[in-house]
N, C-alpha and C positions, 0 to 999 in steps of 0.2 A: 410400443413393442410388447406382446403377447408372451408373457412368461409362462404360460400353462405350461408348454411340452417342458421349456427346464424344470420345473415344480418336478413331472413325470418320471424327467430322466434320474433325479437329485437321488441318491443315493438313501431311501427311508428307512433301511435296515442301521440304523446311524443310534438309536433310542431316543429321539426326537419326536415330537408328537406331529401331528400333518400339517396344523400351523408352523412350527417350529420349522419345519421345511420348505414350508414355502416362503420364508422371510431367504433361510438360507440360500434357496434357490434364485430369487432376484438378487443376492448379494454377491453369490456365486456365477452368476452371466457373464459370458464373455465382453459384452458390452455391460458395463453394472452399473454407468450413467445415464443410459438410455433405459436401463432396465427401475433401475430407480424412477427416474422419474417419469416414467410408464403409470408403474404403479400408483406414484402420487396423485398422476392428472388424472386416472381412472378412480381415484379413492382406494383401491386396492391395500394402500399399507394404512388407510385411517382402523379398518378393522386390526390390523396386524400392530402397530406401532402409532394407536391413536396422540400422542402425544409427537410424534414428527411433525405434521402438517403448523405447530402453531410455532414450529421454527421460521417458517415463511414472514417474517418478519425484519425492521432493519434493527442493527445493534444501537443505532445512533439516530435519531432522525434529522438532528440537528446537523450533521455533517453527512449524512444519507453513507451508511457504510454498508457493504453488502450487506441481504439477508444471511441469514444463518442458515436457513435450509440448505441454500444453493452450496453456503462456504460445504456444508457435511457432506455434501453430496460431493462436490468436488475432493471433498479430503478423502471419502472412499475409495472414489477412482482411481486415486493417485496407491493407495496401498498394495503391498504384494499379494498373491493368491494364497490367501492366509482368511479363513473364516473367523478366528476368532479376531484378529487383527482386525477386519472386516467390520464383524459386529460393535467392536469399540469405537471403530472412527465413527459408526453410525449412531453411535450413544453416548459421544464423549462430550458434547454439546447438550445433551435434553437438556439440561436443568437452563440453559438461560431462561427462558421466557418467565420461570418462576425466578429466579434471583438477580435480575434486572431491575437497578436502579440508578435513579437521575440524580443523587446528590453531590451536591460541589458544584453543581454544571456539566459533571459528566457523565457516562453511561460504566456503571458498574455489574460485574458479573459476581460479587462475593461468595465463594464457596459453592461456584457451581460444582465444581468437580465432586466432592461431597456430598452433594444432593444429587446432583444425576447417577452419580454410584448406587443408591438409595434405589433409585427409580430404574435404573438400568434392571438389576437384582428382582426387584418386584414385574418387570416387563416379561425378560428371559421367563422367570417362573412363572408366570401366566402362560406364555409362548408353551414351556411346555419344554424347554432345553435341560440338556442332562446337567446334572449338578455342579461339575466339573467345570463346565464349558460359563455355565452362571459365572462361577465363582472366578475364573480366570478374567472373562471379560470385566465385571464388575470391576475389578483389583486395576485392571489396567483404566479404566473412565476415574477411576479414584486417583491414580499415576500420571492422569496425563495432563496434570502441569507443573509438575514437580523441576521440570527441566528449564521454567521460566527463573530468569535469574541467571544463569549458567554466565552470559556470556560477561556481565558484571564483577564475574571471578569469586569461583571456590574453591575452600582450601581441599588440602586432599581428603580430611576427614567427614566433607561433603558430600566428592563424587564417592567412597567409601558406604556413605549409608544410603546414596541412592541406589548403587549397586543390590547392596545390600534388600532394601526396601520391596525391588523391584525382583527379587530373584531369582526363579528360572524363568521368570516371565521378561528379562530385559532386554534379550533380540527383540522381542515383538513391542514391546515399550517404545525403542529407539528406533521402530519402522515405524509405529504411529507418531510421534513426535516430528521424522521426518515428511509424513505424509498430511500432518499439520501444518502445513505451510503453501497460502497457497497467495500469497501474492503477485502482482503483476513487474513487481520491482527486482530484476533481476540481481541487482547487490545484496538485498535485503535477504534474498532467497537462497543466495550465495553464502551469505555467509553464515545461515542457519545451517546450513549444511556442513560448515568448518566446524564449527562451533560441535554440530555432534560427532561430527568424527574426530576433535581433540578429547573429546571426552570419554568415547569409546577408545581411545587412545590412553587414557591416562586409569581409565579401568583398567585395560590389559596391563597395564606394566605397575599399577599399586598391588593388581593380583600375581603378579610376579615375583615383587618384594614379599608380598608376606610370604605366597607359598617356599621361595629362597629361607625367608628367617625362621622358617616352622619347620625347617630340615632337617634331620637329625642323622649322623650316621649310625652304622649299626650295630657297632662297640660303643659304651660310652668310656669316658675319662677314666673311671675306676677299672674296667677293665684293659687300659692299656696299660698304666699304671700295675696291678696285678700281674701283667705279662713279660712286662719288662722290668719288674722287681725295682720299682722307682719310686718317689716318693711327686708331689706335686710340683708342677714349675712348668715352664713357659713351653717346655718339648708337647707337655699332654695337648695343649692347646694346637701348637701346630701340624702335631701325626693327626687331630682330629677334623682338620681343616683339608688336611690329604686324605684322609678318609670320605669326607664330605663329595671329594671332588672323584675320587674313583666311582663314588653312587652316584652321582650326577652323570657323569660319560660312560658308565661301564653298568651301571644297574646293581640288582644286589647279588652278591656273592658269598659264597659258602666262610663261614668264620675262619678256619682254615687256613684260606687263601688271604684273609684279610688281614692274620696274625704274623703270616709272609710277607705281606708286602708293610707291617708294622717293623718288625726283624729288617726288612733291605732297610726302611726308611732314617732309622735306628744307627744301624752298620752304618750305613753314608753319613748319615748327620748326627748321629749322640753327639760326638769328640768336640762339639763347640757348644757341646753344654754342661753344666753340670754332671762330675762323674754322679753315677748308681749311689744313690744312698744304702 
């Protein structure tokens, strides 16, 4: 496949350098596994991404597991139309071939992520990518396997600091994560896919409780107290509990109207508390 014209078409007013572009532009193909590995059988990305080609290699030889190159390539195709996304699943892999080892009897990757973050960082800035886009991708080759584990059960102060960790970068985290999967076993692949969507599940509603407990209405205790010429006790608690719930359904409104609807709240239910001090 002949990526020149996309190179052409690829958008260079980007602040990318022409290298830079032209990685983008075979990543950016509408076909991007044809386009990929175009490029490789031509040598085309050894100038670009000289450290790709020595992914061509098995993780295992003793059990002959796929190469790696084929897995990244595969995991690219599988990603949304998302560049940065893109470039990650393209570099979330480098570091195996340097952090590959046989001890125990097995085939370990220790700390690729780590080290490929390292190398990603240094590639990008060779490449000639704006700073931002470095820094983004890099973050997430560093992120992406933070999510190993998951399905072994974590508590919530877990998915908390991966949220966390991953910050306005965790849409795109949890698109490469799922685009890291590319098995032929369709349970396995099955259930990687639950696995992120309870977790994306249990982000949204841990960001739910705090943003709930971080609530505050718009009078506090002293000033209802003040208004109603009272002293403390279990009413201030509950008119602020009605207040919470009028900003919740009705948004914020003028002190005012707030002091009114304290006064009905008041009228209808003082009489089963404590008279006025």
């Amino acid at each position: 496949m002949d990526t020149t014209s996309t190179t052409d078409a690829f958008d260079a007013d980007n602040g990318s350098s022409p290298e830079a572009d032209a990685l983008s532009a075979i990543l950016m193909a509408d076909d991007v596994s044809g386009s990929l590995w175009s490029s490789v059988d031509s040598g085309r990305i050894d100038a670009l991404v000289p450290e790709l080609p020595a992914l061509r290699m098995e993780q295992d030889p003793i059990h002959r597991h796929k190469d790696v190159l084929s897995h990244t390539i595969a995991v690219v195709s599988k990603t949304p139309d998302d560049l940065i996304v893109r470039l990650a699943a393209l570099f979330h892999d480098i570091a195996k071939p340097r952090t590959r080892s046989f001890e125990h009897g097995g085939v370990t990757f220790r700390h690729h992520e780590a080290v490929g973050a390292r190398m990603t960082r240094k590639r990008m800035k060779a490449l000639g990518y704006p700073e931002e886009e470095v820094e983004e991708v890099t973050e997430l080759v560093r992120l992406s396997g933070r999510f190993k584990g998951y399905a072994d059960g974590w508590s919530d102060s877990a998915v908390r600091r991966y949220a966390r960790d991953a910050g306005p970068l965790l849409g795109r985290l949890n698109a490469l994560i799922r685009s890291d999967c590319t098995t032929r076993n369709k349970q396995k692949a099955a259930d990687l896919q639950r696995s992120i969507d309870d977790l994306e599940r249990r982000i949204a509603d841990l960001a739910e409780e705090e943003r709930r407990a971080a609530e505050r209405p718009q009078i506090d205790g002293q000033a209802v107290m003040t208004h109603l010429g009272t002293g403390g006790g279990r009413h201030v608690g509950d008119i602020l509990k009605m207040l919470l719930e009028v900003k919740r359904t009705e948004g914020e409104l003028s002190d005012e109207e707030l002091y009114t609807r304290v006064d009905a709240w008041w009228q209808a239910n003082g009489a089963s508390y404590e008279p006025r001090s």
